[in-house]
C-alpha positions in Angstrom: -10.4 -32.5 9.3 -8.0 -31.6 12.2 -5.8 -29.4 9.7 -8.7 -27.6 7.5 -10.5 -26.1 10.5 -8.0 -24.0 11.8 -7.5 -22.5 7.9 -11.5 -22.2 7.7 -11.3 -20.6 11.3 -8.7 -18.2 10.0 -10.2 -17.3 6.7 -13.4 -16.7 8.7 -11.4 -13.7 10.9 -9.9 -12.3 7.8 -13.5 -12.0 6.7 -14.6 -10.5 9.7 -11.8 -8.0 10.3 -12.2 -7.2 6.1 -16.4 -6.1 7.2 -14.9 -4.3 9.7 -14.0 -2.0 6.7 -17.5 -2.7 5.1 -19.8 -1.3 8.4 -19.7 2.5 7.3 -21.0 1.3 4.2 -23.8 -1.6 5.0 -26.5 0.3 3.0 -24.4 -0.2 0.0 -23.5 -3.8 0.9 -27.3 -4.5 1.9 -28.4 -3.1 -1.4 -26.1 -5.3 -3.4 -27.7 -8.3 -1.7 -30.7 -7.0 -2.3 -30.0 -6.7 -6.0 -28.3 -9.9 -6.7 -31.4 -11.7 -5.1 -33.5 -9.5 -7.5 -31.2 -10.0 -10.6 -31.5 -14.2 -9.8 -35.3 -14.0 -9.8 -35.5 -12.2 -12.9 -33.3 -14.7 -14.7 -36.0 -16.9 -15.3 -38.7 -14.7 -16.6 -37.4 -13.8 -19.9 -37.3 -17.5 -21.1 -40.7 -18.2 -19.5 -42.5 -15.1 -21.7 -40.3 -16.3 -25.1 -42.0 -20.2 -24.3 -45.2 -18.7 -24.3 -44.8 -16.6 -27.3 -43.5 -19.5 -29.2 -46.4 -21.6 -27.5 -49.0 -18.9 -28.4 -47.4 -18.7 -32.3 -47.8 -22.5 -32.6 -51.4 -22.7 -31.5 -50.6 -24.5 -28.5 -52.7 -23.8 -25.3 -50.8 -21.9 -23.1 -51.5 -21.2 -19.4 -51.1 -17.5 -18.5 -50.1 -16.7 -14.9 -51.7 -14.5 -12.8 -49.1 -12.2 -12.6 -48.4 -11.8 -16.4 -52.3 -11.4 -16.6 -52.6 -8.5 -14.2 -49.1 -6.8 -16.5 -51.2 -7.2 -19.7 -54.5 -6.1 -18.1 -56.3 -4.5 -21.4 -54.3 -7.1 -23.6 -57.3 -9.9 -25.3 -55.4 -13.2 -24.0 -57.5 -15.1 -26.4 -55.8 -13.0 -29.7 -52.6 -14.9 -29.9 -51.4 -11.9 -32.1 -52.1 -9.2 -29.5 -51.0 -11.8 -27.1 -47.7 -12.0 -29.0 -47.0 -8.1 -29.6 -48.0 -7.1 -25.7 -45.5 -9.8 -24.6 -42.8 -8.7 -26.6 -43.1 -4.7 -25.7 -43.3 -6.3 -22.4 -40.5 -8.2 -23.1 -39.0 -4.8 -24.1 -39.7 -3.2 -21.5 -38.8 -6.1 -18.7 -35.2 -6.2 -20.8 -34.5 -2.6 -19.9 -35.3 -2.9 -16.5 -33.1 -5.8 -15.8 -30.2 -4.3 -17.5 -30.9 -1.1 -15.4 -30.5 -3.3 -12.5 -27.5 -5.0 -13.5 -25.6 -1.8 -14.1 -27.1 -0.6 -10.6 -25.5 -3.6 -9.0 -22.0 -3.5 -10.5 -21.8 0.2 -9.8 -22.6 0.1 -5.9 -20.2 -3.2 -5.2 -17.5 -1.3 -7.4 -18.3 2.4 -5.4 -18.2 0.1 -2.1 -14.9 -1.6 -2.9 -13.1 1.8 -3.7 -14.5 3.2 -0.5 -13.2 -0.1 1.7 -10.0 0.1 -0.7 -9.9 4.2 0.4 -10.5 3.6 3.8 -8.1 0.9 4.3 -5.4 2.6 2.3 -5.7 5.8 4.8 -5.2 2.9 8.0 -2.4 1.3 6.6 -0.6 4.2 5.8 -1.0 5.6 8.8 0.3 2.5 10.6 3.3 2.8 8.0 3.9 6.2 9.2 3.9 5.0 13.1 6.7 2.4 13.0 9.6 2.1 15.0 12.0 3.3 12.7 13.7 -0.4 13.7 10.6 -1.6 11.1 12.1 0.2 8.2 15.5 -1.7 9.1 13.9 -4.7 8.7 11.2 -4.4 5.8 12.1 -3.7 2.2 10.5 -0.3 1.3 8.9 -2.0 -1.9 7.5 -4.8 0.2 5.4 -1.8 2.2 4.8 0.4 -1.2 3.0 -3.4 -2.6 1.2 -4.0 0.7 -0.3 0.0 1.1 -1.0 -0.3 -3.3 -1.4 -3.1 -5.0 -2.4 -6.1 -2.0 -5.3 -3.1 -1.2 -6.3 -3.1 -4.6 -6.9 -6.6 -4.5 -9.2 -6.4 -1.8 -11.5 -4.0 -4.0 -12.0 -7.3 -6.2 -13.1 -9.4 -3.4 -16.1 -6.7 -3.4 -16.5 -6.1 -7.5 -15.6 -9.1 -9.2 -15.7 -11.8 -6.0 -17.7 -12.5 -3.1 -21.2 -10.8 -4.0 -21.0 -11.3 -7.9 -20.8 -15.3 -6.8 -23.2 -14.6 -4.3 -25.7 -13.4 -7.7 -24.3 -16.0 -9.7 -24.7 -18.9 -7.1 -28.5 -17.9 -6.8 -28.9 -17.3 -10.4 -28.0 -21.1 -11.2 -30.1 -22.4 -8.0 -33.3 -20.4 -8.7 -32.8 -21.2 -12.4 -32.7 -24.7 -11.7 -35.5 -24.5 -9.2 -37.7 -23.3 -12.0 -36.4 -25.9 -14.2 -37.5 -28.4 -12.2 -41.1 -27.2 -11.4 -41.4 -26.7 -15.0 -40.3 -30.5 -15.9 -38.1 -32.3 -13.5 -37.4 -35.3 -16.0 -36.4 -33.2 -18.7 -34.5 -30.9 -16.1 -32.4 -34.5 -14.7 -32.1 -35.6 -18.6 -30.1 -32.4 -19.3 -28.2 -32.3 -16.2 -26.7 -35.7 -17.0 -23.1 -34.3 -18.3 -23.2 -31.8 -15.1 -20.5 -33.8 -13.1 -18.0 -33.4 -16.5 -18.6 -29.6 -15.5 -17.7 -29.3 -11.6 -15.0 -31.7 -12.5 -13.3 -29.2 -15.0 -14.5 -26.3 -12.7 -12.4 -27.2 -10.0 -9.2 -28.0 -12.1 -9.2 -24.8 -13.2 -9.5 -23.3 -10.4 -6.5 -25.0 -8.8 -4.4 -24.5 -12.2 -4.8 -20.9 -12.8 -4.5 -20.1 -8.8 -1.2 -21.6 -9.1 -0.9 -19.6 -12.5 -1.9 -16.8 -11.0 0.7 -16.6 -8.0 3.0 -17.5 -9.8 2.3 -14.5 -12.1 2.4 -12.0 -9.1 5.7 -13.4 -8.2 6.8 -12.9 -11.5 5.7 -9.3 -11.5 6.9 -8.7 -8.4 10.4 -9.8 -9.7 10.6 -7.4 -12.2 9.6 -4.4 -10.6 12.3 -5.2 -8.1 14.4 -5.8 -11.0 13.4 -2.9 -13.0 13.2 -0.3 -9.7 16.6 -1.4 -8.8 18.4 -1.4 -11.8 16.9 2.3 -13.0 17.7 4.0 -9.6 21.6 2.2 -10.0 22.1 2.9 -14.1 25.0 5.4 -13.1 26.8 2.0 -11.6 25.9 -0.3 -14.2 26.5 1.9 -17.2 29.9 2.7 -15.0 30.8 -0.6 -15.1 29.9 -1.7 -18.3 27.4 -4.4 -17.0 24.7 -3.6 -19.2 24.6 -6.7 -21.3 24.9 -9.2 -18.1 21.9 -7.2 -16.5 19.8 -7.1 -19.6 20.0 -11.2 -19.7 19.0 -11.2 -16.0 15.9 -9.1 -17.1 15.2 -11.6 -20.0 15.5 -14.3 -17.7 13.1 -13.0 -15.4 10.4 -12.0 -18.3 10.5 -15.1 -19.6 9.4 -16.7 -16.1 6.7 -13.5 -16.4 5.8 -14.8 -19.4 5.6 -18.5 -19.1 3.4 -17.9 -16.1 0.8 -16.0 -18.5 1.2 -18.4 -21.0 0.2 -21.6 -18.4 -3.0 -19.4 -17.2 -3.7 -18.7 -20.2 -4.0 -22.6 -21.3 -6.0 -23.5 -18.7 -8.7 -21.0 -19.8 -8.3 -22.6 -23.6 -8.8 -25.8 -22.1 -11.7 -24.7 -19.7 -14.1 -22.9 -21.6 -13.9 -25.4 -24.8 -14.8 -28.1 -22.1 -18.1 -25.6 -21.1 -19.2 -26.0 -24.7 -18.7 -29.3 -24.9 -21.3 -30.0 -21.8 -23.4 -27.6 -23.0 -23.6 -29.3 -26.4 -24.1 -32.6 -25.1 -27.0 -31.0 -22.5 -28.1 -28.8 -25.5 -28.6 -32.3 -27.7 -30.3 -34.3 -24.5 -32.6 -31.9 -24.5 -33.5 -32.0 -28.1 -33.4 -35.9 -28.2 -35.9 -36.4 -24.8 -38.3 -34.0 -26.5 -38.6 -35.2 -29.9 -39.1 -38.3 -28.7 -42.1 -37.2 -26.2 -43.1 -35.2 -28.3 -43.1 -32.0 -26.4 -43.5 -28.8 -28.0 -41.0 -26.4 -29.3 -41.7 -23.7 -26.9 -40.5 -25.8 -24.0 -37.5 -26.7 -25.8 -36.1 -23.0 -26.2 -37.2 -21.9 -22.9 -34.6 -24.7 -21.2 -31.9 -23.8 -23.6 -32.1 -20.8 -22.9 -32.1 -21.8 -19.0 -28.7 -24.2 -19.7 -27.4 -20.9 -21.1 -27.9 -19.2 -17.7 -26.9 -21.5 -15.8 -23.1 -22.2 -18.2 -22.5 -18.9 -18.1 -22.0 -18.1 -14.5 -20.3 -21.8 -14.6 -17.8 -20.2 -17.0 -16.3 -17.8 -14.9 -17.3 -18.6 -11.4 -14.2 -20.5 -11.2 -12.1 -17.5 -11.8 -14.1 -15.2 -9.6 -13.3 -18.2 -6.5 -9.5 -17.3 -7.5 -10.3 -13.8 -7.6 -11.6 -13.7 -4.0 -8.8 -16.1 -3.0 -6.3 -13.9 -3.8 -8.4 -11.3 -2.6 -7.9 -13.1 0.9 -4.4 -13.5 0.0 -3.5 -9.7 -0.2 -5.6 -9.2 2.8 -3.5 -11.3 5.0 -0.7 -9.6 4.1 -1.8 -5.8 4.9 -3.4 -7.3 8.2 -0.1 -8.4 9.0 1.2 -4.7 8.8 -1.4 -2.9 10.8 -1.2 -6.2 13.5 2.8 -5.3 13.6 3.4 -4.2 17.5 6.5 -1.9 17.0 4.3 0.8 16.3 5.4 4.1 18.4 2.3 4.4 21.3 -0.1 7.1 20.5 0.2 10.5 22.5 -2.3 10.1 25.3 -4.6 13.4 26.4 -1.7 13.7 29.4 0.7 13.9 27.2 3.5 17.4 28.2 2.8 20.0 25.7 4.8 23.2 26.6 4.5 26.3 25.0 8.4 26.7 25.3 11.2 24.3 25.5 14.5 25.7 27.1 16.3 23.0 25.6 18.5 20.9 28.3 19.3 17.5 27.6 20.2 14.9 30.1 21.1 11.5 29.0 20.8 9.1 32.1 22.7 5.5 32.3 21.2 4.9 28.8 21.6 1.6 27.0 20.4 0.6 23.4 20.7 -1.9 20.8 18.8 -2.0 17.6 18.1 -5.9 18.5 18.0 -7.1 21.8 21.0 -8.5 22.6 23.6 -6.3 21.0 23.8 -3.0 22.5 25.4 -0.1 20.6 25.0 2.2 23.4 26.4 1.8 26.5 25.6 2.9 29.9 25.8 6.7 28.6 25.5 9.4 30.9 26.0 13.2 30.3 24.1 16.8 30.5 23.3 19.5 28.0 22.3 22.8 29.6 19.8 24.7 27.0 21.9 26.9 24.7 25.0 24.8 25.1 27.0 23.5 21.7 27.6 20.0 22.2 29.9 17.8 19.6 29.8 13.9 19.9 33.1 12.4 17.8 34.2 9.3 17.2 35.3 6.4 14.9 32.4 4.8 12.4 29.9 2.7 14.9 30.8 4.5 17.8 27.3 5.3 18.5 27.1 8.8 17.3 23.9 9.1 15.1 21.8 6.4 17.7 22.1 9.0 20.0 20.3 11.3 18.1 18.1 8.9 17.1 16.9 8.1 20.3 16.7 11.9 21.2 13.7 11.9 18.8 12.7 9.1 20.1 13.0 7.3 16.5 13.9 4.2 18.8 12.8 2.9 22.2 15.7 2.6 24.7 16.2 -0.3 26.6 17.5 0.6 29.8 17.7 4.0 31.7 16.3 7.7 30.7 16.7 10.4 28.5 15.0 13.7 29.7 14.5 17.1 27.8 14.2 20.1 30.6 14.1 17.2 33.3 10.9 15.7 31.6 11.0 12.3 30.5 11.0 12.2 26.2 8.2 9.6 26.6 6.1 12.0 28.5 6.0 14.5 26.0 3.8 14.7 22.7 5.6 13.0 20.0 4.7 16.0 17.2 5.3 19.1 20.0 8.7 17.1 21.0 10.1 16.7 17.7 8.9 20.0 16.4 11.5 21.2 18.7 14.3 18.8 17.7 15.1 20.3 14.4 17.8 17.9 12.3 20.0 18.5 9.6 21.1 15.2 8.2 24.6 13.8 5.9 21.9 12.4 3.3 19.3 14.9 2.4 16.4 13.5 1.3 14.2 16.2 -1.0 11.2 15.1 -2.5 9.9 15.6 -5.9 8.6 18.9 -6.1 9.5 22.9 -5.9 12.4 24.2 -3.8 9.7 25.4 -2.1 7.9 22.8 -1.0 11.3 21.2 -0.3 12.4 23.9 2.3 8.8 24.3 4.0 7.4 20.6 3.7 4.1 21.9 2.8 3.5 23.4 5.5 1.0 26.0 5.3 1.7 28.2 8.0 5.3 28.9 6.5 5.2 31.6 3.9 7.5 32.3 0.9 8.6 35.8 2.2 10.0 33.5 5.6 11.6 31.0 3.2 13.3 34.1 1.5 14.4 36.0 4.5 15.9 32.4 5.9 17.6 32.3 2.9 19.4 35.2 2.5 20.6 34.4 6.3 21.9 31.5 5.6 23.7 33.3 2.5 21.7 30.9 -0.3 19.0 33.3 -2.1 21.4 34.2 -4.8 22.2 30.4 -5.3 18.2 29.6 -5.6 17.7 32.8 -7.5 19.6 31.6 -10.4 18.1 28.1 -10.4 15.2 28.2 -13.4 12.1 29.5 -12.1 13.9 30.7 -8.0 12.2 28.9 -5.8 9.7 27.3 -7.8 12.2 25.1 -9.1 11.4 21.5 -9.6 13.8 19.5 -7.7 13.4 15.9 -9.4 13.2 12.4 -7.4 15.4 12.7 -4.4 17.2 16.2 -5.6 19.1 13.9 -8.1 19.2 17.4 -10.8 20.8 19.2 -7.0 24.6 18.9 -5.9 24.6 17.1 -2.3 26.2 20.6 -1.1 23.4 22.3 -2.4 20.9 20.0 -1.0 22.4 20.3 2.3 22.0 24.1 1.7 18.5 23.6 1.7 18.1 21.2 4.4 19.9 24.4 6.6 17.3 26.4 5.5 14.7 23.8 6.4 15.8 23.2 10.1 16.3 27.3 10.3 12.6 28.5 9.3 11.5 25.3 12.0 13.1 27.5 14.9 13.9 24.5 17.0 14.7 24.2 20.8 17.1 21.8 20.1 19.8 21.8 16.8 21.4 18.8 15.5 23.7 18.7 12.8 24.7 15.2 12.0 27.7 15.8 9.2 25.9 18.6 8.0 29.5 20.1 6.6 30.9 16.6 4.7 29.1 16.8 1.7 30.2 20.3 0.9 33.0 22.1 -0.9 35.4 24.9 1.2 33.9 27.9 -0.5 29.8 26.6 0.9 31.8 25.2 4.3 32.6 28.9 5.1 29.4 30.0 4.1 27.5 27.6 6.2 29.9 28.0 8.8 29.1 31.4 9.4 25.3 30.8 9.3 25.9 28.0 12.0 27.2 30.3 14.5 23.9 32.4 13.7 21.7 29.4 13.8 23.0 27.5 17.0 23.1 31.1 19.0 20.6 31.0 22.1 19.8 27.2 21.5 20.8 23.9 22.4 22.9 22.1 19.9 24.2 18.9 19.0 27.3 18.5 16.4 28.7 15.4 15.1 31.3 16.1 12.7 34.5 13.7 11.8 36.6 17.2 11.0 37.6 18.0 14.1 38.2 21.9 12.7 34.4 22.3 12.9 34.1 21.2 16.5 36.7 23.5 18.2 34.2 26.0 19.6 31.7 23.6 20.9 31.3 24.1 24.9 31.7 20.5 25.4 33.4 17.3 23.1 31.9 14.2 23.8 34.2 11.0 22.5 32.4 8.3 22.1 34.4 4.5 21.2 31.9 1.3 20.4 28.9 2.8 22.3 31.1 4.1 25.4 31.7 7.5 26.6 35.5 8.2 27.0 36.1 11.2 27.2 34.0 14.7 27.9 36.0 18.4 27.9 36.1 21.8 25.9 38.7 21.5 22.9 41.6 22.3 25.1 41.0 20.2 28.1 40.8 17.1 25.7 43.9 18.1 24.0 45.8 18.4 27.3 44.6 15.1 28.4 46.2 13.3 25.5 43.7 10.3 25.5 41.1 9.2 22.2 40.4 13.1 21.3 44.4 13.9 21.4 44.8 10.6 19.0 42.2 12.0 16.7 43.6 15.3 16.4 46.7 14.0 16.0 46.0 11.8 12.9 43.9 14.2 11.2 46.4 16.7 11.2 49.0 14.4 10.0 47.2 13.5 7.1 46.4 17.1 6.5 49.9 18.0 6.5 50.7 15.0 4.7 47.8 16.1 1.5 49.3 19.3 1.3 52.6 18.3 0.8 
């Protein structure tokens, strides 16, 4: 008992937080209730009204409620035939009305588990969108993309096909039962007799396909990782001839797909065999008990009709539990994403909102590590004055890019301060901050859509006669002009049908229509050849002029005219100085220089 109350105690939350989705809609949720309780008392009536038809054929007295009698008002009960032909139009009648019900209550729980599905889909994501950038580190992208599609989706079944369609089918079988048993409780306990054969095979399969079904989401899960991974990476395995060893590995993992199917699959040809079975044996109980009493026929019908509705439900209540199990299941698992702390902290109403941001940068005995106990950056401490043209160099790891990382305050900083025109970075909005901080990145990302959409990220504001006039400064209309269709050219799924220089052409364009305080250029010139180099070179000097910019760049021949050179080695500052000065002091910088242009001079000859 000690271990199942903290589970029930915890299943119980994740109930309660799931209803926290469910109060905008209580109407619907009431109403479902409301119909499910109507659906089970209707259950009996229809068996009730064919007993006394049957009763009334056979010349049997029959005792006519009062209910019925005040439906068939103008109906002679003593005329069995009118009797008979106003029940049945009745019956008619009654048959419509339940359906209509029944199709009234599947398409309010399905409407309210799209709307919670909705709703929760919006929270998540926008959690998603609020890591720490550190959370992105750590979590597989597919594992977010299953918990923000697929878990949510599951939830919608704990709504349509789980917790209130056992709610109608739980008191279906009780008021079914009930009814039984005020109509003959010997006969009732007579047919009930194989019953315990029936919640014994209900509960084994319920255990054997819950553990057929995880295992089939595991198996799916596989291969989609598989399948992702392998049709991003088909230039590499195609490359290496591999495609025969990967294709087994996909076999491998289908079979384990399939084989999961198959063992869900058996226990449902096991299960539902069994059903008949019991309902047979009840079924011939019932006919044995009341040929012996002699009962009459009408009686007979009416309670198998009554076994009927109470097997049914039986037959898939089971699954419906393992439904709204794995319902529970997914839930966990997206509650565990919004309950994740490393969140970035909402900005308050005090947040600093300038109109204008000069564009200084002060970097105060700053230390960061991307876990807590290695630190990457160490004790760094300099000044940008707004307008300057800063470079940051170094070796690989020296720190480079989690400087400019923290300057958009992608990561938190562990120790010191980082200001932006002497105002603490976690003072200011986060979206007026890094509206300001415009980035060009090594590794452009462009989404799947129009150059267009690429360049102004769908933002409204920005029209295509800006995009043009940016591009024709930066010297790359012509380029876009003979792409098919200009600038409504679909780029495809990360700009793979785009050279990286021209991607990076792009993203120049992008960080040039933002018109930001603050420019950073992180590689922006490796990915490109010498003609676009010189091209972008000269829209550089137009883009960084009258704003504060940050260049990291391993070519020290892109650097030279920076005001100040920053040398960074394993999260240290070593050096700071124009060009010159760092030349003349013949330390890291001098070293750099050195071996680049020795391996220049030694390419060229």
């Amino acid at each position: 008992m000690q271990k199942t109350a903290p589970k029930k105690i915890f299943e119980l939350s994740r109930f309660t937080r799931i209803f926290q989705f469910v109060k905008p809609y209580l109407a619907l949720f009431y109403g479902s209730l409301l119909l499910a309780i109507l659906m089970a008392i209707f259950a009996p009536i229809r068996p009730y009204l064919i007993q006394l038809t049957i009763d009334s054929a056979t010349g049997r007295a029959i005792h006519i409620p009062a209910w019925l009698k005040l439906v068939l008002f103008k109906t002679d009960l003593n005329d069995a035939t009118k009797f008979i032909i106003a029940v049945t139009i009745f019956q008619v009648i009654f048959l419509f009305i339940e359906t209509s019900v029944r199709f009234v209550f599947s398409f309010i729980t399905a409407w309210m588990g799209q709307s919670v599905v909705r709703d929760m889909r919006v929270t998540v994501y926008e959690k998603i969108v609020g890591l720490n950038l550190s959370q992105f580190d750590k979590t597989p992208i597919g594992t977010l993309t299953t918990r923000t599609i697929n878990d949510i989706e599951s939830i919608n079944d704990i709504f349509s096909d789980g917790l209130i369609p056992i709610i109608a089918d739980l008191l279906t079988i009780i008021i079914t039962l009930a009814t039984m048993f005020w109509m003959d409780w010997r006969l009732t306990l007579i047919s009930l007799i194989p019953f315990p054969l029936m919640i014994v095979a209900t509960y084994y399969f319920k255990e054997s396909v819950n553990k057929s079904f995880i295992r089939v989401r595991n198996a799916v899960a596989a291969l989609n990782a598989f399948v992702q991974e392998h049709i991003t990476g088909m230039q590499v395995v195609q490359a290496f001839a591999s495609e025969e060893r990967e294709f087994n590995k996909f076999k491998k993992i289908n079979t384990e797909h399939r084989n999961a199917n198959i063992n869900a699959i058996f226990a449902y040809s096991v299960f539902f065999p069994v059903v008949e079975v019991v309902l047979a044996i009840s079924t011939g109980l019932l006919v044995w008990w009341i040929a012996g009493k002699a009962l009459d026929a009408g009686l007979l019908v009416a309670f198998i009709l009554y076994l009927n509705q109470i097997f049914r439900p039986l037959r898939v209540i089971a699954d419906k539990f393992n439904v709204l199990q794995m319902g529970m299941i997914a839930a966990e698992r997206v509650f565990k994403v919004l309950d994740n702390p490393d969140s970035l902290p909402p900005s308050g109403p005090d947040a600093f909102k300038p109109e204008i941001m000069q564009g200084s940068i002060d970097f105060k005995k700053v230390w960061f590590a991307y876990n807590d106990e290695n630190y990457v950056l160490k004790d760094i401490d300099f000044s940008v004055k707004a307008g300057e043209t800063v470079a940051l160099v170094g070796h690989t790891g020296s720190g480079k890019t989690s400087i400019i990382s923290l300057l958009n305050r992608l990561y938190h900083i562990q120790r010191g301060e980082i200001c932006i025109d002497q105002v603490n970075i976690e003072q200011y909005d986060l979206e007026i901050l890094r509206k300001n901080i415009g980035v060009v990145l090594q590794d452009v990302f462009l989404f799947s859509g129009s150059v267009l959409d690429n360049i102004t990220l769908r933002n409204p504001e920005i029209s295509r006669e800006q995009v043009i006039s940016a591009a024709k400064m930066i010297g790359v209309h012509d380029f876009i002009m003979q792409l098919p269709n200009g600038y409504d050219y679909h780029v495809m799924e990360r700009g793979s049908t785009l050279s990286l220089g021209q991607r990076q052409l792009l993203s120049f364009i992008r960080a040039l229509l933002f018109n930001p305080a603050i420019l950073i250029l992180d590689e922006a010139t490796s990915s490109i050849d010498t003609e676009s180099e010189q091209l972008i070179e000269k829209a550089i000097d137009t883009l960084i002029s009258g704003r504060t910019s940050i260049v990291i760049a391993h070519r020290l021949s892109t650097i030279r005219k920076a005001d100040k050179i920053i040398v960074l080695d394993k999260g240290v500052v070593k050096e700071m100085g124009t060009h010159e000065q760092l030349l003349a002091l013949g330390g890291h910088y001098a070293k750099l220089h050195e071996m680049q242009f020795e391996k220049k001079k030694a390419f060229i000859a």
